[in-house]
N, C-alpha and C positions, 0 to 999 in steps of 0.2 A: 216444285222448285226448291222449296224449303228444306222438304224432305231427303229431295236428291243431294242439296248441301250439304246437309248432316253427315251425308251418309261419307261424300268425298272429304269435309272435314279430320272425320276419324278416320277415314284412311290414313288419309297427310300424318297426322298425331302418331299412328303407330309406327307409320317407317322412318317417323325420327326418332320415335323411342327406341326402335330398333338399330338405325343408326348410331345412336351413343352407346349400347349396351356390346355395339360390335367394337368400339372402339378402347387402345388399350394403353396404360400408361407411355410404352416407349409413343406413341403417335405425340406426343403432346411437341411444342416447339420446343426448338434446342435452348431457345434463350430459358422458359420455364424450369426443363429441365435444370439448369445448372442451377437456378434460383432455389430448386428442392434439395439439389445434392450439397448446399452449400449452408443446409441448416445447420448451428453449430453443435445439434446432439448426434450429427454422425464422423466421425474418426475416422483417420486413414484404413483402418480393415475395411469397415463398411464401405467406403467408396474401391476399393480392390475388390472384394466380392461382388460391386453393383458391375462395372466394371467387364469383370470377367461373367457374368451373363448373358451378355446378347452386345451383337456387333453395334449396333446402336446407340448402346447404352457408354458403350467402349471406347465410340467417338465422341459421342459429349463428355468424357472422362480424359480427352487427351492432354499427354502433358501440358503441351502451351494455353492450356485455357482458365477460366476459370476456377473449376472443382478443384485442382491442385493446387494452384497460388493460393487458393483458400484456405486451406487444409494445412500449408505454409506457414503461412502467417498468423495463422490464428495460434497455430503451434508454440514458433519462436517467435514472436512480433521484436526482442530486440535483434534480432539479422535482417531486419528492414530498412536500417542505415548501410548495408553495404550495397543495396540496388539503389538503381536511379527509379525513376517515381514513373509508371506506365511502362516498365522495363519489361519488354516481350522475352523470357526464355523457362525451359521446359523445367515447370516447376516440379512433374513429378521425379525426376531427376533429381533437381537439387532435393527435394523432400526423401528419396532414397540415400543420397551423399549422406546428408545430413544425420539422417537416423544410422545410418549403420556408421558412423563416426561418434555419437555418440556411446553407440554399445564399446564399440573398442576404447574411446575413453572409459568408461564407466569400471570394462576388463580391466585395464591397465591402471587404474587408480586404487581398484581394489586389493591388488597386488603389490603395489608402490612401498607397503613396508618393507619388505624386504629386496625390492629390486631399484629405489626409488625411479626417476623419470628416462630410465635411458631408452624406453622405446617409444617414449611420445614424435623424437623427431621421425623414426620410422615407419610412423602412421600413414604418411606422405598426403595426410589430410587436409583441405585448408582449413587454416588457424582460426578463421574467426567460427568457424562450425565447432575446435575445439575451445575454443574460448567461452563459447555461447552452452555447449553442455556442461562445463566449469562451474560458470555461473549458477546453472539450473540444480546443479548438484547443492553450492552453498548454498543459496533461497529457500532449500526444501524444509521441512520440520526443524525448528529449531533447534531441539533437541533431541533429535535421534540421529542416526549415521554419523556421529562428531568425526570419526576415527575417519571417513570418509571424506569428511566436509576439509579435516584436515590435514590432507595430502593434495584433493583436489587446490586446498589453498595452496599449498607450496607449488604444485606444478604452475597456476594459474600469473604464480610470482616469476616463476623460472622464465613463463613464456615469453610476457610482458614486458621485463627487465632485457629478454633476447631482442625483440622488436625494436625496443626505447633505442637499446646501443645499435644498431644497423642502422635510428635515424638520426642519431648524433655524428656518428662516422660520415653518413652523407652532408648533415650539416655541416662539418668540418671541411669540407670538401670544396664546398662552395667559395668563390673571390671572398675576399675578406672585408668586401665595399657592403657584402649582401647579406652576411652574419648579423642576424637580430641578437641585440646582449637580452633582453624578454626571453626571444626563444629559445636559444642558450639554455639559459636560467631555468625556463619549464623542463627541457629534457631532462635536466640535473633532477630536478624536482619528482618529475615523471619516474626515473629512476628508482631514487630513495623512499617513493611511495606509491610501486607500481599496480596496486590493489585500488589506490583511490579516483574519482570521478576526477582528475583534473585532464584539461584541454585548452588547444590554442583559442578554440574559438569560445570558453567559458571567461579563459581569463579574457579576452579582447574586449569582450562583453562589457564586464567589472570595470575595465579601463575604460570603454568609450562613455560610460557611465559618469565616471568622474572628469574624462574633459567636459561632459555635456553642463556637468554644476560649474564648470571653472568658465566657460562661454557666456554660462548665464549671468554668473556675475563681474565679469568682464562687457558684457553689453551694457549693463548697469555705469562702468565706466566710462566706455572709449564704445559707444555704437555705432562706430565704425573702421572697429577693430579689425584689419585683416582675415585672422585667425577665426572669425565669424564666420566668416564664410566657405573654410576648411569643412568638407565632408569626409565620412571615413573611407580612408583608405587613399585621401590625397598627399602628396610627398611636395611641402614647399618648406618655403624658409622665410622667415620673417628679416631685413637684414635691416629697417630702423632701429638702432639701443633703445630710443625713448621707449617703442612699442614692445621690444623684448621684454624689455623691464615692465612692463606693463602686465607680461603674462609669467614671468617669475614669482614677481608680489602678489598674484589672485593666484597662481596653483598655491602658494605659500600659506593666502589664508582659508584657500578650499580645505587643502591636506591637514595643515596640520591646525587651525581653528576647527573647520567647521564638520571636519573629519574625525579631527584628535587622534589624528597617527603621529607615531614617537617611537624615538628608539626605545629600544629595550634593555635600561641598565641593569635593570632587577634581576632577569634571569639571560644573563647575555649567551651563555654558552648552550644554550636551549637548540637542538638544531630546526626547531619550526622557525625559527626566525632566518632561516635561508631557504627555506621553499616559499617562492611564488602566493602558490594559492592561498600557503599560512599567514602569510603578510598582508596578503588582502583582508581574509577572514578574521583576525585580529587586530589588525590596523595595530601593527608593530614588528619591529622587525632591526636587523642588526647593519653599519653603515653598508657596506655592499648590496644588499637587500632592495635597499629603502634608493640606495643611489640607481638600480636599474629599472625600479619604478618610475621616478622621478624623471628620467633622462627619456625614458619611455613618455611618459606625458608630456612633458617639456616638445618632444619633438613631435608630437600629435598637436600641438597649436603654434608649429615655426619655429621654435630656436632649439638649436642647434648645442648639446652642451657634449663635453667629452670625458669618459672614464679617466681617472689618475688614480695609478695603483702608490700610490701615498701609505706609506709605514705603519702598523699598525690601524690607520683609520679613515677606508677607503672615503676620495671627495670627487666629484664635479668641477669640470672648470668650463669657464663660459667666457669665450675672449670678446674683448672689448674694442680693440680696434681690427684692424682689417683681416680675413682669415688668411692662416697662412704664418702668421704670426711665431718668433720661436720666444720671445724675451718672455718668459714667467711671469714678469711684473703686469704684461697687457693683459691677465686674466683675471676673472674674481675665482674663488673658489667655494663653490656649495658644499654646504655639509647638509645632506642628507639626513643624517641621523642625528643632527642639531635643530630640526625644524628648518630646516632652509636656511640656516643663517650664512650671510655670502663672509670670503675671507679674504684677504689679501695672503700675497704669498708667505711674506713675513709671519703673519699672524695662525697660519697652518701650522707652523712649527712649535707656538706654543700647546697646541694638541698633544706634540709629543714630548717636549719639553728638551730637546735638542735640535740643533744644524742639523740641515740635509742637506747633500746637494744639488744641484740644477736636474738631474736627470729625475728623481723622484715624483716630478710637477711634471714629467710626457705625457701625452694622453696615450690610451692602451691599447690594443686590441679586443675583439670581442673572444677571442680564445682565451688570452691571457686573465680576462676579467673570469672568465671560467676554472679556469686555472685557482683563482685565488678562491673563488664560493668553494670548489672542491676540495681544496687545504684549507679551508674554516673549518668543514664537513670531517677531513681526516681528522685533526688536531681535537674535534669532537668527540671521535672514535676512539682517538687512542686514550682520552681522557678520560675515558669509561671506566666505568665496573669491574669491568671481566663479567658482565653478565651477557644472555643472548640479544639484547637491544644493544648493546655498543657494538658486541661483534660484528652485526650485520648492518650498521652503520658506518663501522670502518671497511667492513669490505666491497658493501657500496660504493663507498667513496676511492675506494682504491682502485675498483673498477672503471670508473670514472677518469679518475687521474689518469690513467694508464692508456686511456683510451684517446684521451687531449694528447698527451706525452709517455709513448709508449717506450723508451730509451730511457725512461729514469733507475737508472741503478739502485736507488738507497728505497724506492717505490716497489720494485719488482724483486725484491730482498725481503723488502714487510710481508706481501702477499704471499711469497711463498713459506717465511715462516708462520704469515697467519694461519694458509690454510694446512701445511705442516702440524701445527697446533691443534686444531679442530679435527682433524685427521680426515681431513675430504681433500677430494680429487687428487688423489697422490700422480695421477698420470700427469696430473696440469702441471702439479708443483716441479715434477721432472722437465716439462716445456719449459717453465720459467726460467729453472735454472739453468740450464742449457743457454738460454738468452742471455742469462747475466755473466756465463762464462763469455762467451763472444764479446759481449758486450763491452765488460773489463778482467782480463784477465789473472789481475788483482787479487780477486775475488776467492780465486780457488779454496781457497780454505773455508771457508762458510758454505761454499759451494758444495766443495766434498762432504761434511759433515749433513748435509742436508740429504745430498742423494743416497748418502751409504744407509741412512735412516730409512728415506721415503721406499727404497728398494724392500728395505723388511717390510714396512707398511704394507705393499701389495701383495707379498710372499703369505701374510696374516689373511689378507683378505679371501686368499685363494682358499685356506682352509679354516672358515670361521669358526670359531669355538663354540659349543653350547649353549645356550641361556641356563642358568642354575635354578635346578626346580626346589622352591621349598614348601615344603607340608606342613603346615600347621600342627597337623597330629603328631607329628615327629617328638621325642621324647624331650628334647633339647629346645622345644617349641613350644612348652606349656606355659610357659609366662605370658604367652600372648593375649592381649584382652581388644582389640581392636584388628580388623582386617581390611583389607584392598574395597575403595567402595564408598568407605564411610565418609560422611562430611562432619570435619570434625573442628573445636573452637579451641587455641592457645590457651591454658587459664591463667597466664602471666602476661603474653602479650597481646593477648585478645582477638589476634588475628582468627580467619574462617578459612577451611584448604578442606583438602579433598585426600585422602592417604590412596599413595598410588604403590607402596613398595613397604619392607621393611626387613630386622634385623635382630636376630633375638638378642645382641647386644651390640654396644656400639662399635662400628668399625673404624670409625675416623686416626685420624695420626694422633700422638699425645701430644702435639703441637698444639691443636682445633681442639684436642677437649680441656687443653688448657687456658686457651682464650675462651672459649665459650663456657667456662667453670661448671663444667659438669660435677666435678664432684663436690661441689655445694648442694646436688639433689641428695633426694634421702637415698636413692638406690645406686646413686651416682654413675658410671660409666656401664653397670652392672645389669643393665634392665634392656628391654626393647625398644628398640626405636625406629619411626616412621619417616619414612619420607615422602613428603607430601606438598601438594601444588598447593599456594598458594594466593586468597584475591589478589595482593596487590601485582603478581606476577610472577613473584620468585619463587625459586623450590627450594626450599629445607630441611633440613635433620633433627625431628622433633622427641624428644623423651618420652618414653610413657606414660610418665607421672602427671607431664604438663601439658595432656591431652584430656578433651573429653568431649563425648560426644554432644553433636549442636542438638540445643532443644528445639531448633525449628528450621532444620537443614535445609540448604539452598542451594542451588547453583555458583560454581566458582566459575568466575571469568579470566578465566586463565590462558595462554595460546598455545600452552602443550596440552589442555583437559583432551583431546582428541587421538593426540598419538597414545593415550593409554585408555579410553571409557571409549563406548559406543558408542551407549546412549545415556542422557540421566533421567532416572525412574522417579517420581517422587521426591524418594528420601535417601538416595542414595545413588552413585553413576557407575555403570555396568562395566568391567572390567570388557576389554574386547581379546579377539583371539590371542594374541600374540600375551598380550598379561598374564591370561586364564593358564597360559602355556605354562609359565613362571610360577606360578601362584593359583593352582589347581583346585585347593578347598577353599577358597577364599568369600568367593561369591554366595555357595552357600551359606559360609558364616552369615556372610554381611546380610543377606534374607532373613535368616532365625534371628540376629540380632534385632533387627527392626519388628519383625511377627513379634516376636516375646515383651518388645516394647522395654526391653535392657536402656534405652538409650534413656530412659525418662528418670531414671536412677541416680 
């Protein structure tokens, strides 16, 4: 018996041994399987080559499953905000969209110096797949592909700023009972800083924040304050004065005690003090600002206050007897930008130190309140520099304007001799005008003079000039002691830049080298000079004399270093094609310069 066991035992034993040694990975279960294909050290090839193996294998690999959504998301994880959550559809699909939208972005940005964006809308890709290789493009090395990172920026602005205005235009659209002056206010903001993290549902957040501190110490008051038992996203009204009053005086000492938000007299004309999120983020802000905050909170705990576009220094009014009301006198008037201090109508007027009349105290629209944040924003713009931050501030904001009130004549006259100026979109500039001829026929004569110009503009365009090549070696080029590359320090102003160009003497008007008294140098007008990026942001026309090289070269944070360097090396930033074009021995210089150790000198 024993023996006989033995013997059936090890039979049993080998034809299971045999058993598993017949069996072969596809046999295993489909749930297993996906659990392997879904390790994160294999990548879309290896599951395409597993894939295309064996029909097995092919079907645990099908779009709708698993191994693709994986491969997905692991990929882009931020394009997981545009699915819903357990969302059934063929990822390997979207995973093909996706990548070959990327390569055509990646084509088409490469190219962008000289063609800039005009085949991104032809892509007929969706936006947020171009949005999402944008992105992937800026995050990469910090310091290589500049020239890349910054054109992807510009497009990444173009797109953004496209979408913001299509949702402004819908918000305009909408009764005027349902116009949020907040959300308003964000698109504007959205706008003017289409690059940054802001959102309805970030600021809501920040807000429901601060009713939640103005509840808490309001319960401390009145615990059984109406406005307690407001959850978000309820729409009432509080219509006892005692009790309004109640949540006037505690947002009053949330905000501006225990908050310490305040106008901003110090730097009024600052345009962060009319975006949104800056006003949050700073707790300061200018009166318009600070009043669509205010009126925003105010009506998240019941009362009810209304926009007054008041002269010079936008206020709140909050009526006292029954609504509906027209007499001015039944209102108090908030200032916002006074710390909440309430006014009577009389007493508004020594704000401006004149009579107004009755109409001044109406309460507003939420367009109109728009209206006015984007002429704080113009009047911003136009009060600029002439450098590229005002420009694109004003033209923001013109866009803007134009888009609340597209019929503004003296509006669509700026625009097109702004972008006139600048010498882009001469096609637009010809639409505008066209508009403003219809519009006022007036006009003609600024009109004419604008198209008969813009008409050359694009005549130029058709056959662009050459970029001028210089050689250093050149006979006329031996004074040169620095080249394209270098990061170099002021020795009078102190300043750090980066030389992206130069001149074997100076070319400026005797106007500029009379204001900037060049010839108080020892070589005076007569010597090389560079032109070069600069930290704080500007670009300038520097002598040679009052150059030298940085003894411990850096990085400039500059927002052109890109349209001209690659990448930065070390001790120096690499001229990219289009420069090297221009300035063809340069890069070598700047190599033996640094090898030979010259700069220590």
């Amino acid at each position: 018996m024993a023996t006989s066991g033995a013997g059936d035992g090890c039979s049993s034993m080998n034809g299971f041994v045999s058993e598993i040694e017949q069996k072969q990975f596809t046999d295993l279960p489909a749930e297993l399987l996906e659990y392997i294909l879904c390790f994160p050290v294999l990548k879309h090839v290896d599951i395409c080559n597993v894939s295309c193996s064996c029909k097995r294998l092919h079907d645990v690999c099908h779009g709708r499953g698993k191994v693709w959504g994986h491969q997905y998301k692991l990929r882009w994880p931020r394009l997981q905000k545009h699915y819903r959550q357990n969302e059934c559809c063929d990822w390997q699909k979207e995973y093909r969209t996706r990548h070959t939208v990327g390569l055509q972005i990646r084509r088409t940005v490469v190219s962008i110096s000289q063609r800039f964006f005009t085949e991104i809308e032809s892509l007929g890709a969706p936006e947020h797949f171009c949005e999402d290789e944008l992105l992937s493009i800026l995050n990469s090395d910090r310091r290589k592909s500049l020239t890349l990172k910054y054109y992807a920026k510009k497009i990444l602005y173009f797109l953004r700023q496209k979408n913001i205005l299509r949702s402004l235009k819908m918000f305009l659209e909408q009764p005027a009972e349902q116009q949020s002056a907040l959300e308003g206010a964000l698109l504007v903001d959205q706008y003017c800083n289409p690059l940054a993290d802001v959102s309805l549902d970030g600021i809501s957040s920040q807000l429901e924040e601060i009713t939640d501190k103005v509840k808490k110490m309001l319960r401390i008051k009145n615990p059984s304050h109406p406005s307690l038992r407001v959850t978000q996203g309820d729409c009432f009204a509080v219509d006892d004065f005692d009790l309004q009053r109640q949540v006037v005086v505690t947002l009053n000492a949330v905000l501006y005690e225990q908050l310490q938000y305040k106008g901003n007299e110090c730097d009024y004309y600052n345009p962060l003090n009319s975006y949104i999120h800056q006003v949050l983020l700073r707790r300061t802000g200018i009166p318009i600002s600070l009043s669509v905050l205010y009126m925003t909170l105010a009506r998240k705990l019941g009362v009810q206050l209304e926009p007054v576009n008041f002269p010079n220094h936008f206020l709140l009014r909050w009526c006292q007897q029954q609504r509906g009301s027209g007499d001015i006198y039944d209102f108090v008037y908030i200032d916002a930008f006074g710390k909440g201090k309430q006014l009577t109508a009389k007493e508004c007027e020594y704000l401006i130190g004149h009579q107004v009349t009755a109409d001044y105290y109406n309460a507003i629209s939420t367009t109109e309140v728009l209206l006015r944040m984007v002429g704080n924003l113009l009047n911003i713009g136009k009060r600029g520099e002439g450098n590229e931050k005002s420009y694109q501030l004003l033209r923001d904001s013109l866009d803007l304007y134009l888009t609340i009130n597209p019929d503004n004549v003296q509006y669509l006259l700026l625009q097109a001799r702004l972008y006139f100026h600048l010498g882009i979109w001469p096609e637009k500039v010809l639409d505008i005008l066209q508009h403003i001829q219809a519009l006022d026929p007036s006009q003609h004569g600024a009109v004419g003079y604008l198209v008969q110009h813009t008409l050359e503009h694009i005549q130029h365009k058709k056959h662009p000039v050459e970029p001028e090549v210089k050689r250093r070696s050149a006979p006329e080029h031996l004074e040169l002691q620095y080249s394209v590359g270098l990061i170099m320090k002021h020795k009078r102003s102190g300043y750090n830049c980066a030389i992206y160009g130069w001149d074997p003497k100076c070319t400026m008007s005797q106007e500029w080298i009379t204001t900037m008294r060049v010839h108080q140098l020892s070589s005076g007008a007569n010597q090389p000079f560079y032109n070069v990026l600069v930290q704080d942001g500007t670009c300038r026309y520097a002598a040679q004399e009052n150059l030298e090289p940085h003894s411990a070269p850096l990085e400039i944070a500059h927002p052109e270093v890109g349209r001209y360097f690659s990448e930065f090396h070390d001790s120096h930033y690499v001229a990219n094609e289009e420069l090297q074009t221009r300035y063809p021995e340069d890069m070598a210089e700047t190599l033996a310069f640094h090898r030979t150790g010259r700069h220590y000198y």
